[in-house]
Each structure stands twice: as structure tokens, then as C-alpha cells.
C-alpha positions as CSV (number, residue, x, y, z in Angstrom):
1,X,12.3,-25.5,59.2
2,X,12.2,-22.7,61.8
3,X,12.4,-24.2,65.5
4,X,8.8,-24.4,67.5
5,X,8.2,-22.2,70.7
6,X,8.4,-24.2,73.8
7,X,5.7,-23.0,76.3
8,X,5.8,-24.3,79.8
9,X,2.9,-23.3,82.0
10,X,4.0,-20.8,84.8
11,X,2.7,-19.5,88.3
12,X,2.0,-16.0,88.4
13,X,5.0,-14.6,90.5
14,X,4.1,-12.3,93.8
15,X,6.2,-8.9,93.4
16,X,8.2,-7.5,96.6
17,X,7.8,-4.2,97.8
18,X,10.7,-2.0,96.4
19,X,11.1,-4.1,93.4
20,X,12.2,-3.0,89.8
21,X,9.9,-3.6,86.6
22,X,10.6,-2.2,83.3
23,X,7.0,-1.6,83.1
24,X,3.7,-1.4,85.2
25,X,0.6,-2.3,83.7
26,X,-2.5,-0.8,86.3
27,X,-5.3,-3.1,84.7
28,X,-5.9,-6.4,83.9
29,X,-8.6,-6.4,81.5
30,X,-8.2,-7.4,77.7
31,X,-5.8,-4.5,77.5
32,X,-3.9,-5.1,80.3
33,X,-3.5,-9.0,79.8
34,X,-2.2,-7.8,75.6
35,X,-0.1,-5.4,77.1
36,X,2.0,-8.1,79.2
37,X,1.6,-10.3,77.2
38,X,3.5,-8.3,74.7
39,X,5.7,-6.9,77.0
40,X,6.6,-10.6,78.4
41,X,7.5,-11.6,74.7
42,X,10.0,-8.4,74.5
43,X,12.0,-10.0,77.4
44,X,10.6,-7.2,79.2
45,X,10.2,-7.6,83.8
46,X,6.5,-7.1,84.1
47,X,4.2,-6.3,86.6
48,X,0.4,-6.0,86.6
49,X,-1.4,-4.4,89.3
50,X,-5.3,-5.2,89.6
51,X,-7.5,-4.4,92.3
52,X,-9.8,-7.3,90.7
53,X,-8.9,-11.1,89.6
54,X,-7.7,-10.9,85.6
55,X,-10.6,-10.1,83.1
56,X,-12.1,-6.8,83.6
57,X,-15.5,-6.1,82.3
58,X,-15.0,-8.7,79.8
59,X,-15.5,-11.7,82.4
60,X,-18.9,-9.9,83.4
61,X,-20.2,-10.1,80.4
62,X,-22.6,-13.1,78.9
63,X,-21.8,-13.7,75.8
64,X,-19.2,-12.4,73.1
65,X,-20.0,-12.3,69.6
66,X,-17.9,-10.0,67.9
67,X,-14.5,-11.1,69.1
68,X,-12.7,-12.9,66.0
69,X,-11.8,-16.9,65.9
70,X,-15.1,-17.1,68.2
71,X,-18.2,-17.8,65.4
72,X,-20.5,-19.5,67.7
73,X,-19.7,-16.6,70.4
74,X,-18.4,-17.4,73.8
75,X,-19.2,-16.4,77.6
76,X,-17.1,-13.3,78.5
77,X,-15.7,-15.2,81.4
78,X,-14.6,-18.0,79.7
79,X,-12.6,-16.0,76.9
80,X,-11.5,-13.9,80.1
81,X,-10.3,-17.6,81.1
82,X,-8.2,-18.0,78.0
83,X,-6.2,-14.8,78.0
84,X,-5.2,-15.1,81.5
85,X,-4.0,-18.9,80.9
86,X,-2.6,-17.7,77.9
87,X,-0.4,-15.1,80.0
88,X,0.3,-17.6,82.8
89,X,2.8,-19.3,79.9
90,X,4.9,-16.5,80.4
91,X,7.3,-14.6,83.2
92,X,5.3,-12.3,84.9
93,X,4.4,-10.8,88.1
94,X,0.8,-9.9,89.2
95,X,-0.7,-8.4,92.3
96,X,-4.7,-7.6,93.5
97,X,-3.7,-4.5,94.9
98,X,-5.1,-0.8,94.0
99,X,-2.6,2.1,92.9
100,X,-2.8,5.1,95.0
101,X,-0.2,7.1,93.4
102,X,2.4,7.1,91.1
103,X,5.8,9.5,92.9
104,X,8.2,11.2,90.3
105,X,5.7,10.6,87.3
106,X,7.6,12.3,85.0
107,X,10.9,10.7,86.1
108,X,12.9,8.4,84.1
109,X,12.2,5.7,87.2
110,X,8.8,5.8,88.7
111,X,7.5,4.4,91.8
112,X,4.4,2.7,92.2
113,X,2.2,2.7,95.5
114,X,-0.3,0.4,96.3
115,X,-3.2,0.4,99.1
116,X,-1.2,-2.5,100.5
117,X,1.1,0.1,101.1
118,X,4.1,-1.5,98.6
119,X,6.5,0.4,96.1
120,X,7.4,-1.0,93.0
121,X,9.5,0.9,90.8
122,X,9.3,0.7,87.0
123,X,10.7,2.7,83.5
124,X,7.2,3.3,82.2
125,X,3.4,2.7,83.2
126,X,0.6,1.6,80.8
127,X,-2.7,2.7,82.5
128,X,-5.5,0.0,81.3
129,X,-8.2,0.8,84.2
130,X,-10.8,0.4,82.2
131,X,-14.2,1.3,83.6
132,X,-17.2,1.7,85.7
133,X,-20.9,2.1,85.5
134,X,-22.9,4.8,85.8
135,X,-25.2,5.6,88.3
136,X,-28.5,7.0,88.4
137,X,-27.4,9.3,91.8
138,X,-30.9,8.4,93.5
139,X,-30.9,8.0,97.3
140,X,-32.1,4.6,96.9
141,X,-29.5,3.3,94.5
142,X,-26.7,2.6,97.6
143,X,-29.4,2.4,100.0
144,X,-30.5,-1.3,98.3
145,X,-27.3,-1.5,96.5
146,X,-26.3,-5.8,96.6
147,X,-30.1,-5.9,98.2
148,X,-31.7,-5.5,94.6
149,X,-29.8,-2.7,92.9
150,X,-26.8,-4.2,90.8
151,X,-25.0,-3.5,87.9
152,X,-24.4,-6.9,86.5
153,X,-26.6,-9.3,85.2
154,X,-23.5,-11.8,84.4
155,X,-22.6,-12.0,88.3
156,X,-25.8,-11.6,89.8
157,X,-28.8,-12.4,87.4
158,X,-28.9,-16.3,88.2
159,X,-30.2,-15.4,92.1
160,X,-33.5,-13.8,90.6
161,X,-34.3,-17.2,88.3
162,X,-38.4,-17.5,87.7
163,X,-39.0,-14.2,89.4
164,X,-39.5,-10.6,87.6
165,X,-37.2,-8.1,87.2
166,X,-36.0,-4.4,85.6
167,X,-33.3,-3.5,83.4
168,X,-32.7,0.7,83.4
169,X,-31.0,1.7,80.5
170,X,-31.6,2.5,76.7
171,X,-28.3,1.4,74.9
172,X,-26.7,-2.1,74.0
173,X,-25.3,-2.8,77.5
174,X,-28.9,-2.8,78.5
175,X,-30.2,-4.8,75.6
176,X,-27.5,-7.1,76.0
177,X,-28.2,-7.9,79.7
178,X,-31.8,-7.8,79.3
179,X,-31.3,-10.7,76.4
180,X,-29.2,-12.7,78.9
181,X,-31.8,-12.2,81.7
182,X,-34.8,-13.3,79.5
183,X,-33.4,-16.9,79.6
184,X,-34.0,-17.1,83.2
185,X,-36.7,-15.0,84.8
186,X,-39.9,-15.0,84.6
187,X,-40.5,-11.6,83.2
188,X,-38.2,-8.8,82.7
189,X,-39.4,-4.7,82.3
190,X,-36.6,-3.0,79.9
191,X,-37.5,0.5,81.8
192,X,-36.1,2.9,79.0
193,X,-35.5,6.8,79.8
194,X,-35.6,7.5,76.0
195,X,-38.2,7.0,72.9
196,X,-36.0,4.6,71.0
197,X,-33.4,1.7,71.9
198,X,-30.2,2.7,71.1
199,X,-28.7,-0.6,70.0
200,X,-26.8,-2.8,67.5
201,X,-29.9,-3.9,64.4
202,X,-29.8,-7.8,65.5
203,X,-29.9,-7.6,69.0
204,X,-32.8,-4.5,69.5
205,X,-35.0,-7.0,66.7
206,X,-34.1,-10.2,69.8
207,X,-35.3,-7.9,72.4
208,X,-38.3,-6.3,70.8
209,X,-39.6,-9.8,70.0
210,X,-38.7,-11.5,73.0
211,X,-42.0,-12.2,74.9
212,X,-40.8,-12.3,78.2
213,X,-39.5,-8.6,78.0
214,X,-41.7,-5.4,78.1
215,X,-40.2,-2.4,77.1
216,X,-41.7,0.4,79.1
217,X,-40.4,3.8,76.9
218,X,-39.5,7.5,78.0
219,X,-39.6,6.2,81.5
220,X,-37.3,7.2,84.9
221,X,-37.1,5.3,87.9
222,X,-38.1,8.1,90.6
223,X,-38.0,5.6,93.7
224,X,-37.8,2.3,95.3
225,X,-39.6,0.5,98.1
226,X,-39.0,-2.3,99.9
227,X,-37.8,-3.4,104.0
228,X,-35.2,-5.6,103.2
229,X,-34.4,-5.8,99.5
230,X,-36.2,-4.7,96.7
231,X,-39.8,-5.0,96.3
232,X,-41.6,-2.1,94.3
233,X,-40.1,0.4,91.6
234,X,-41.9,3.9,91.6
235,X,-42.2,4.7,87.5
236,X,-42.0,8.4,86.6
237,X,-43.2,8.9,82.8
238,X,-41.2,11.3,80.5
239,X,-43.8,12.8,78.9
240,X,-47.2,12.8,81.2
241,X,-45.6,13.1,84.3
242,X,-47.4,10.1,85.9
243,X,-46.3,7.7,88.2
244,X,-47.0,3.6,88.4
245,X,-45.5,0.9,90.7
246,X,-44.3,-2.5,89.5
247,X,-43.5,-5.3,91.3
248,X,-40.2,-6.7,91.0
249,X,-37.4,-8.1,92.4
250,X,-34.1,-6.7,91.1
251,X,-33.2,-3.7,88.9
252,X,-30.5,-3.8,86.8
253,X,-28.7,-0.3,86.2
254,X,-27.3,0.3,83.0
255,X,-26.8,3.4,82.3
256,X,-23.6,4.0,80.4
257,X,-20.2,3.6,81.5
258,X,-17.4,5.8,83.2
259,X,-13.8,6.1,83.5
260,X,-13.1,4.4,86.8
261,X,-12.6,6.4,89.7
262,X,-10.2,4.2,91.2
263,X,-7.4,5.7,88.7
264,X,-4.9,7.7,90.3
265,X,-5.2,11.4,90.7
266,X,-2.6,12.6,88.0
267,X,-2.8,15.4,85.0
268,X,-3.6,13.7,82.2
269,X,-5.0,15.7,79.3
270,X,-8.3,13.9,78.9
271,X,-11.3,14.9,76.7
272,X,-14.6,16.5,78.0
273,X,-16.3,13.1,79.7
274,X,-12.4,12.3,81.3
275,X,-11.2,9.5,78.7
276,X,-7.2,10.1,78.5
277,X,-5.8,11.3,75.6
278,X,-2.6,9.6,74.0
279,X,-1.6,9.4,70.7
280,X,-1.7,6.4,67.9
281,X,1.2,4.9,69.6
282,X,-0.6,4.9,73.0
283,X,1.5,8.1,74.6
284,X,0.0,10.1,77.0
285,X,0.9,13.3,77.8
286,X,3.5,12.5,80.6
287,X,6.8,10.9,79.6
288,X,6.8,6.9,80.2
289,X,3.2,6.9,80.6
290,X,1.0,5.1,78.1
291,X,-3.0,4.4,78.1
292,X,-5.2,1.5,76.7
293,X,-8.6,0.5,76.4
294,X,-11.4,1.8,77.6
295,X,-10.1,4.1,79.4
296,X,-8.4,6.1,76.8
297,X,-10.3,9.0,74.3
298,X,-12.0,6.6,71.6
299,X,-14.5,5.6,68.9
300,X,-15.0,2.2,69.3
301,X,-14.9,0.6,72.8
302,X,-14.6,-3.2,72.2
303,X,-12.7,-6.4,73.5
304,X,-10.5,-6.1,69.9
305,X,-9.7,-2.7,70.3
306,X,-8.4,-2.9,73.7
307,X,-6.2,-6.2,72.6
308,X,-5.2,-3.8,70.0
309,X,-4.4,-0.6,72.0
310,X,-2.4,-2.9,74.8
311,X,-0.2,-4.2,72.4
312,X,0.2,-0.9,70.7
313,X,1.3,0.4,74.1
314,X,3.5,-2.5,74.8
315,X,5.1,-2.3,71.5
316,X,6.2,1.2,72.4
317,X,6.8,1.0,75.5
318,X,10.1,-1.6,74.3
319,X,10.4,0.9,71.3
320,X,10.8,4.2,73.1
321,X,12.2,3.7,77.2
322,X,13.3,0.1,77.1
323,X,15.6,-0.1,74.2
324,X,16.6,3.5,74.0
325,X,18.4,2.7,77.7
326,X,19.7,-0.7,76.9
């Protein structure tokens, strides 16, 4: 009989500044947390730099129900919860810190710095920086921004229980959010800029028959009113041109989804809306430097193909730097 795997629960370790890594993982979403967790199980010195606790967009969101081994679904935060305890059995080092640049990119050693103003060295970097929402680029969406503008319904939807509020969007992010919202609030306006909802079969059916949800369709939001937080939403109608008011509380924007501008200004070859390019195996088009998730040029953005892509990365990473120097 083979011998069992011994796990013993460890801390994550703090890196110094100047230290070496075989690899650098800038992310710690599902992708980033597959990619060290892979890495870690190649023997490999890992670091992962987040400017966030572990999870990514995967803790903000309510429920999961496509991610396999899960049939009754789970909360995004919880199976967030799970991978990082999962990775805390293993060796590796972890910092909340945001990467400003990476010096000698296409160098066989690169050199990580951080807005803490540390260096970290490393063999190769596996970009998993997932992304950002959209916004709408109104004047009032940073003017009432934490004040009744928000773009999460996971983090912030439980402060506006039994009152009304808006969801802005047209595609499953929206639907989804507006789903989670309707448990909670009194009544909910799904304000849609399009003439159709733009989402999976089962959940557009739960939100078209959900009474506490009124889908308002081929509709903008032109402007916002309120003295200290959001009180009034000025509609603008798509196709007469008229405008209405509606009372609410909070709007939730949801309006698609961006590669996050907090990634590091390098030349990646990236596609026309700025997803980076790579390969199957994860490559990018600088030497050493590898991309996963959502961040990379894809079909399918999901929690299982980002697991996928970070072990992909990780697997190659060993494959072509790590063992080629040993």
C-alpha cells in the first residue's frame, strides 16, 4: 500500500525584502491560490503578492453553483475559505502588498517591487490579477461612490435589508446579484440598458418571475440625487427619450468586467479589450512570464477555468525555468 500524505497545518510565512522565490504569483484568486498550490507541491519557494486578503472575486460572490463536488452550491466566500485553508497546509509565503513594477522582465532573475517599497526576486512570474468592474463614467458614480453606488451586492447588499434598491446591468452578474438581493430588500429595479437579459436559461426564468424584482428595459441611468447618500435615480429611456425618478436607496453597478488596472505597466501582447495573450501552456509573450484566469485572452471566464489555467501555469513554470536550471 502506497504511504498516505501527512499534512500539517502551516502559518503563511511573511517574505523579506530582497528575498529569492522561484516563482511570483501577483494574485490570489482561484488562479492564484491553484498556481501555489501547485507550485508548493513541486518543491517549488513561493510567493504570492495580493493587494486584497486570498479569494478574489470569488469570495464576493453569493452563491456558486457550477463549481464541481459542490451540488447544493456554496457561498463564494466560503469556497474562497477552503482554498486558502487548503494552501495554508503547505510552505508558502504571502504578502497584501500591490506590484508596481517588475525590473529586468525579460531576465533570467526578475525583481519584484511592491508599494511597500520591497524587492523580491524570483525565476518566473505568473500574473493572476484578475479583474475589476466597469463603470458607467457618470459624474455621480465617485461622487456617491460607498454612499449608495457600489459594485457588490455580496459585501454591501445586507446594509439596504427591507428597503428598495437598483441593479444596472443586463448580463448574469447582474441577474445574479439581483437574485441574491431579492432575499433581503424590499423591492429591487433590475434597470437594464438593453431589450433583452443576457443571461444563463435558469437564472433569467428566477429573475423574471421573482415578484420582488421589476425589470425596467432599454433604460440608462442619466443621474443621481441625493445630500448625503443616495436618494433618487434620474431614468433616461432608450427608445423615447423620457426621463422618470425612482426612489431608492442603493444602485448596484454591474456592468461588465475589466482587466484590473492595478496590473503593472508592461508589454504584453493582449487582444482588443486588454486580456493577455499566452499560449495553452499559459506563456506570455515575455520569457518567465505566465498568465491565468481572468485576466488572460479567453472564452469562458469561470472559478474551474481559472483553477485550471493556474495549475497549467504552475505546471510549466517547474517544466520550463525551474527544472531546466536545476
Amino acid at each position: 500500500m502506497p504511504k498516505e500524505e501527512t499534512v500539517v497545518k502551516k502559518e503563511k510565512q511573511k517574505p523579506e525584502f530582497g528575498e529569492d522565490f522561484d516563482v511570483v504569483i501577483i494574485g490570489a484568486g482561484p488562479a492564484g491560490m491553484s498556481a501555489a498550490l501547485c507550485s508548493c507541491r513541486a518543491k517549488l519557494k513561493v510567493l504570492i503578492l495580493d493587494s486584497a486578503l486570498p479569494g478574489g472575486e470569488a469570495s464576493t460572490a453569493y452563491k456558486v453553483w457550477n463549481y464541481i463536488g459542490f451540488p447544493d452550491g456554496i457561498l463564494g466566500e466560503n469556497l474562497a475559505k477552503k482554498m486558502e485553508d487548503h494552501l495554508n497546509n503547505y510552505d508558502i509565503s504571502y504578502s497584501c502588498e500591490k506590484v508596481e513594477d517588475i525590473i529586468n522582465i525579460s531576465s533570467s532573475i526578475k525583481t519584484i517591487k511592491t508599494d511597500l517599497e520591497n524587492e523580491y526576486n524570483c525565476k518566473a512570474v505568473i500574473v493572476c490579477s484578475g479583474l475589476e468592474p466597469k463603470e458607467i463614467d457618470k459624474p455621480f458614480e465617485k461622487q456617491f461612490l460607498g454612499r449608495g453606488i457600489s459594485y457588490y451586492a455580496q459585501c454591501d447588499g445586507e446594509y439596504y435589508q427591507g428597503k428598495t434598491v437598483a441593479v444596472f446591468g443586463s448580463g448574469n452578474c447582474a441577474s445574479y446579484a439581483s437574485d441574491y438581493l431579492a432575499e433581503f430588500v424590499e423591492k429591487l429595479y433590475l434597470i437594464n440598458p438593453k431589450d433583452y437579459l443576457k443571461a444563463v436559461s435558469s437564472l433569467k426564468e428566477k429573475v423574471m418571475n421573482n415578484s420582488v424584482i421589476d425589470i425596467i428595459w432599454d433604460t440608462e441611468i442619466d443621474d443621481v440625487f441625493g445630500i448625503d447618500k443616495v436618494e433618487k435615480i434620474k431614468l433616461l429611456s432608450n427608445k423615447t427619450g423620457q426621463s422618470t425618478w425612482l426612489d431608492v436607496s442603493c444602485v448596484f453597478v454591474y456592468v461588465g468586467r475589466q482587466p484590473s488596472k492595478d496590473i503593472i505597466s508592461i508589454e504584453f501582447e493582449v487582444d482588443e479589450a486588454g486580456f493577455i495573450l499566452t499560449d495553452e501552456y499559459m506563456r506570455t509573450n515575455i520569457p518567465g512570464v505566465y498568465a491565468a484566469g481572468d485576466i488572460r485572452s479567453k472564452q469562458i471566464r469561470q472559478i474551474a477555468t481559472a483553477v485550471s489555467d493556474g495549475m497549467i501555469a504552475a505546471v510549466n513554470v517547474e517544466k520550463d525555468i525551474i527544472r531546466v536550471r536545476r
